[in-house]
N, C-alpha and C positions, 0 to 999 in steps of 0.2 A: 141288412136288406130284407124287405119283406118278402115273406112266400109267396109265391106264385101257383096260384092254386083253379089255375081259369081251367075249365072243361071246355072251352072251343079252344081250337089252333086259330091264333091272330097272324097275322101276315100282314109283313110292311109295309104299305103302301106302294112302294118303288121297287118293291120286291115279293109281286104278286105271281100266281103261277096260273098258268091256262082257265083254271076252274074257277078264279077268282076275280075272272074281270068282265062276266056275262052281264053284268049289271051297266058297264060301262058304254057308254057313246061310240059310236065307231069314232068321232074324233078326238076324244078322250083318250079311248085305247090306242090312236097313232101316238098319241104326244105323247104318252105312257112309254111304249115301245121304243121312239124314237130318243128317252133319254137313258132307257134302259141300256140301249145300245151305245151309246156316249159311255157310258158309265162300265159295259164289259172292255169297249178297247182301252179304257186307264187302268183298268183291273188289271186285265193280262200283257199290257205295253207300256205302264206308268204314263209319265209325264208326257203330255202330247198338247201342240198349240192348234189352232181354230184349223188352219190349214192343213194340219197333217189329220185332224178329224174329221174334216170334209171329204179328203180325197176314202178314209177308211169308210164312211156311209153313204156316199152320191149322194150329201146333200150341200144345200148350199151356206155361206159363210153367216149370212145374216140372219138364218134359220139355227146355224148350229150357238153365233152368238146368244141368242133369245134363252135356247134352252139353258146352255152353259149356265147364264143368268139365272134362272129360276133354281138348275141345279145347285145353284151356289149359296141363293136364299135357302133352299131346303135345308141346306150344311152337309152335300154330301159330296162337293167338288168345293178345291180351292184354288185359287192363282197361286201358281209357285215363283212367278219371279220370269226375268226376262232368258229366253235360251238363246240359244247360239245362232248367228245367221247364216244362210244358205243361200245368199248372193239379196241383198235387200235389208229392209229393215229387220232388227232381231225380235223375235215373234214373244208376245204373252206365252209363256206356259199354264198349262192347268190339269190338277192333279187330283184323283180320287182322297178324300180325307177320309183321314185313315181311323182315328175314330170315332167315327159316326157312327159306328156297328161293330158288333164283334161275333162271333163265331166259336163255339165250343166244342173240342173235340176231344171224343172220352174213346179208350180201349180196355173192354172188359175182358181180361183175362182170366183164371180158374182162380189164381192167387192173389192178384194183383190188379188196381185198377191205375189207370194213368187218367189226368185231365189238363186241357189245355187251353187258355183263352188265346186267341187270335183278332187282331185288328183288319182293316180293306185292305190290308199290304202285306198281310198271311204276317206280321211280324208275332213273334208270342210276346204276349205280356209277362211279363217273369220266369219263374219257368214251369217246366211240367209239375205235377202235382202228383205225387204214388201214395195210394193208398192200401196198406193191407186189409185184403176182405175177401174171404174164400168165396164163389162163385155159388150161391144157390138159387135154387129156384122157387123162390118166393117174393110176395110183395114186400114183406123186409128188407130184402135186398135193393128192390127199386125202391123204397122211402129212402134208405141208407144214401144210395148212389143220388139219389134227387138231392139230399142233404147237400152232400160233399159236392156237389157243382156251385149249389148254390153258396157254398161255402169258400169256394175255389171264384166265383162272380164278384164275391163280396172282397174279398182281398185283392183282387186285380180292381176295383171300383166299377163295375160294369153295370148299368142300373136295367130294368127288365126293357126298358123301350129300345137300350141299345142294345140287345141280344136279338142277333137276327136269325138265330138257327143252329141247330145241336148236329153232330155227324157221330154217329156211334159204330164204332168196331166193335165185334163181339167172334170171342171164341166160336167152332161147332159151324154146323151145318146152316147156314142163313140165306133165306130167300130177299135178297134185294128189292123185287119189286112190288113183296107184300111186306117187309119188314118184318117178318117174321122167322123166329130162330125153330130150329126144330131138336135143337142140343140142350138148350138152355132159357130161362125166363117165359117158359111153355106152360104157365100151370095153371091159364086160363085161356079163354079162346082169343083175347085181345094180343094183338103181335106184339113186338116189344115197339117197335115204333108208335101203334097206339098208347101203348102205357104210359111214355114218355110224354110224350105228348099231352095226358090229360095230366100228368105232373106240371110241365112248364106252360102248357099255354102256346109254345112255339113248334114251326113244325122240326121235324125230328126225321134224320134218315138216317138207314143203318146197313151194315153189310158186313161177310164175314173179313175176321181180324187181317187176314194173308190175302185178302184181295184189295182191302185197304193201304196194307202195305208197300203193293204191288202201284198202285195210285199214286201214295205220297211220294214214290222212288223216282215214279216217273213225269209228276211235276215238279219235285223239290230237289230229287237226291239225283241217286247214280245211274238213275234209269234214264235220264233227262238226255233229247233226242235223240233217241235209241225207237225203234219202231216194235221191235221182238226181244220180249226181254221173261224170263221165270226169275219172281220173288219167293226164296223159302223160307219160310219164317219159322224156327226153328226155335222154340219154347218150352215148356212142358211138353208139349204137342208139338206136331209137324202139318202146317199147312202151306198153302203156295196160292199165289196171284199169277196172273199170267196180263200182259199187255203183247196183244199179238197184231201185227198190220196197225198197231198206234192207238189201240183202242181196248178199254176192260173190260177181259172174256169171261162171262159168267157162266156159259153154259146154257143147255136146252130148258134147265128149271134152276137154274141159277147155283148150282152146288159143284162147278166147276175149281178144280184144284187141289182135292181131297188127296194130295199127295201122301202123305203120313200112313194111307192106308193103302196102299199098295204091298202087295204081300211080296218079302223078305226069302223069309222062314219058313221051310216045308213043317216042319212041326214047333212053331214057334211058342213062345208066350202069349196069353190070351191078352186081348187089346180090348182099350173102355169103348169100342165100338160093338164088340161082341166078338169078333173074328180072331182069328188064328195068327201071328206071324208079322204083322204090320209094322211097318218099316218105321213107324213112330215109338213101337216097342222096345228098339234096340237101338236108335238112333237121335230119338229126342232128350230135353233136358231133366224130364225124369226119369227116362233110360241112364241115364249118366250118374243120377244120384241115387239109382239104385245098385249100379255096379261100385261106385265107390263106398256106397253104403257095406257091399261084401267087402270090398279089400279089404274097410277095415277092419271088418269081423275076423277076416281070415288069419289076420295081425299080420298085413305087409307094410314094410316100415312109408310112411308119409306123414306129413305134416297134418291130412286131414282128420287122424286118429283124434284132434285136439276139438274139433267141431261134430262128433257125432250129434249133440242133442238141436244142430243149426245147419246142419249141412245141403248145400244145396247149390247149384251150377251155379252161382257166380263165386260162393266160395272154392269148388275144386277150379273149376279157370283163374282166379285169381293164387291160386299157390302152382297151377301150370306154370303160370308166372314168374311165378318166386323162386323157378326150377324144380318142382315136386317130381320124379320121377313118376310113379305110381297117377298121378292126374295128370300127365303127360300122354302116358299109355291108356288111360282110360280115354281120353279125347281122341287120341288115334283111332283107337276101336269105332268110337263114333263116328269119324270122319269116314272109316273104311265102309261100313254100312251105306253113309249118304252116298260116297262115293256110286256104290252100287246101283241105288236110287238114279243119279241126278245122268248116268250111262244110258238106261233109258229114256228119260227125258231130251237128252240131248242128238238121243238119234229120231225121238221123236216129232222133236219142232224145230231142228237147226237154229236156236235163238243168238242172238248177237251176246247177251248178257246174261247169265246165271248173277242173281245177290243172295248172299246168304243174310237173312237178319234174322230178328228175335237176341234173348238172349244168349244163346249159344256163335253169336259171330264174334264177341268179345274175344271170343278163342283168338279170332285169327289165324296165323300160319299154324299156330297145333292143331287146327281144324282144316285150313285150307291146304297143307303139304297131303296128310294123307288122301285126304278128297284126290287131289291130280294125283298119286302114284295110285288111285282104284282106277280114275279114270284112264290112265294110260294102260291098265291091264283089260279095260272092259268095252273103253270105246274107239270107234272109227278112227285113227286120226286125224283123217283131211276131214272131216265133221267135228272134233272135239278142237282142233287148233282154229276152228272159225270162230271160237264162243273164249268169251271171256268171262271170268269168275273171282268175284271178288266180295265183302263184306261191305252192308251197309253203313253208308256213310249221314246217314240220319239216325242210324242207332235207334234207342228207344222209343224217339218223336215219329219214325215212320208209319204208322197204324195211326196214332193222333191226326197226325197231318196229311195222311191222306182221307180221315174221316174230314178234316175240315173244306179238304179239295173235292170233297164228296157234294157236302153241304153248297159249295160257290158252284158245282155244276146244275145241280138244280136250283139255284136262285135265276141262272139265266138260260135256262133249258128252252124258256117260251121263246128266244129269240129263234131256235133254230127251228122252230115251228111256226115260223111266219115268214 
């Protein structure tokens, strides 16, 4: 597939944003508007006939006909066949097509990058895509990662016209409504959402890794009709998402969540934020393979004595597994810390649901038993027996998919501004 090397941001036609239709007719821009909004109730409700699209817009049947039509000629709606009746003749169905566009969503991690194509029915195209690439801060790194989408589009056959839009998670401190990180991909004054952007041509949005998380749990995964809910994403690092009253808390300057760095430790280990004691120190996934890194120096007998020169949290979870004593107790340890952690948080925001994701929920019960015996030593009980706690049921894909859930909100953000 050829590079994609446009210096403007192009935008769909059908999927323009506020800024982008100044140009346009006031009656241009209804008919604009008015299929846009066709087009979000099959997004988010699927399959729906004339009638149940009329009563969702107050408009009328021969009007929503018309459009249907033309959406159809575009190739972005298709008839699905006849549904079920409801006292009468059984109704035309019509359904968003699903590949008219696609949707790509990347989580950049310190180690690791993940990538995702997506269809209009959020389906993924194959599956994820992991890349090994340590996280620097250079234009190396964004040619690289430009590469491998475009490498990752080409194998899913996704051509440039049907790429509607990038969603990017990224490690560290990130400001959502400039797209800019202040952890990472800083080594010029362009945000990382600009950079990307002059890479593909399309637009590009971005936010940190654990708020994304927090997104994809709660339109895809375990968070789904849950109003209050903490996502900890639990990695190298320790971040968190929070959906509080059904909607994603970013904060006064958008750096909402910074869970990881909440001080532990009166005189702890120095943390890569600068500080003293941070609960990411003793509790995340490189906390974990730095203590099993000692046992095995100490020569306590385990299995991981076999992987020193590869070691790393999913090989000590995976011999948890296997029964390893020694990566049992080192998980405990860990759990005991979050436990510590998640005590506060829970008297702090009463939420419905704690998820643990990231790589460290693979643990499961060797992560999640000691977690509830810290919490029963440290929290409320009539406040801790209201919250439920459990591991991500999207696993990997949660940060992906909730960059892509990122992406579909702003494709139809103008509706909610008109």
């Amino acid at each position: 597939m050829p590079e994609m090397i446009s210096t403007r941001v192009s935008h769909d036609p059908i999927f323009m944003q506020n800024g982008n239709m100044a140009n346009l007719t006031n009656l241009s821009r209804k008919r604009y508007l008015q299929k846009k909004r066709i087009l979000f109730h099959l997004y988010y409700k699927g399959q729906l006939s004339n009638p149940e699209i009329c009563k969702l817009t107050n408009m009328s049947s021969p009007s929503i006909q018309k459009l249907l039509s033309e959406l159809i000629g575009e190739n972005l709606v298709r008839e699905e066949g006849i549904g079920q009746s409801i006292g009468g003749r059984r109704p035309l169905m019509f359904g968003i097509n699903a590949p008219a566009r696609f949707v790509v969503g990347v989580n950049i991690g310190h180690s690791t990058t993940e990538i995702g194509v997506f269809d209009l029915t959020n389906k993924l195209v194959g599956t994820i895509q992991f890349f090994r690439r340590q996280l620097e801060n250079s234009q190396a790194f964004v040619d690289a990662l430009h590469r491998e989408v475009l490498q990752v589009l080409a194998k899913a056959k996704v051509t440039d016209d049907q790429l509607l839009g990038i969603g990017i998670a990224i490690t560290g401190l990130t400001d959502p409504r400039s797209g800019s990180s202040y952890s990472h991909l800083n080594f010029s004054e362009k945000s990382v959402k600009a950079l990307f952007e002059e890479k593909f041509g399309k637009p590009v949005f971005t936010d940190n890794d654990a708020r994304l998380m927090a997104l994809g749990e709660y339109v895809f995964g375990s968070a789904v009709g849950h109003e209050n809910v903490l996502c900890v994403n639990i990695g190298s690092g320790i971040g968190m998402g929070m959906i509080l009253n059904g909607k994603l808390y970013q904060g006064h300057s958008g750096f909402a969540g910074e869970f990881g760095h909440i001080k532990i430790q009166e005189e702890g280990q120095l943390c890569r934020c600068g500080k003293n004691g941070c609960l990411e120190t003793v509790a995340s996934g490189d906390a974990l393979t730095r203590m099993a890194l000692a046992a095995v120096a100490a020569g306590k007998p385990t299995m991981l004595s076999n992987h020193t020169t590869d070691l790393g949290c999913n090989t000590i979870i995976d011999a948890a597994h296997q029964g390893d004593q020694v990566a049992i107790d080192l998980i405990a340890q860990i759990g005991a810390f979050l436990g510590q952690g998640l005590s506060t948080l829970i008297h702090l925001f009463n939420p419905e649901t704690i998820i643990l994701g990231g790589h460290m929920a693979r643990a499961q019960q060797f992560l999640l038993d000691p977690v509830h015996q810290t919490l029963n030593k440290y929290t409320i009980g009539q406040i801790k027996n209201a919250t439920r706690l459990v591991t991500s049921t999207l696993g990997d894909k949660a940060a992906v998919m909730g960059a892509l859930a990122l992406v579909m909100e702003h494709v139809f953000e103008d509706l909610s501004l008109n």
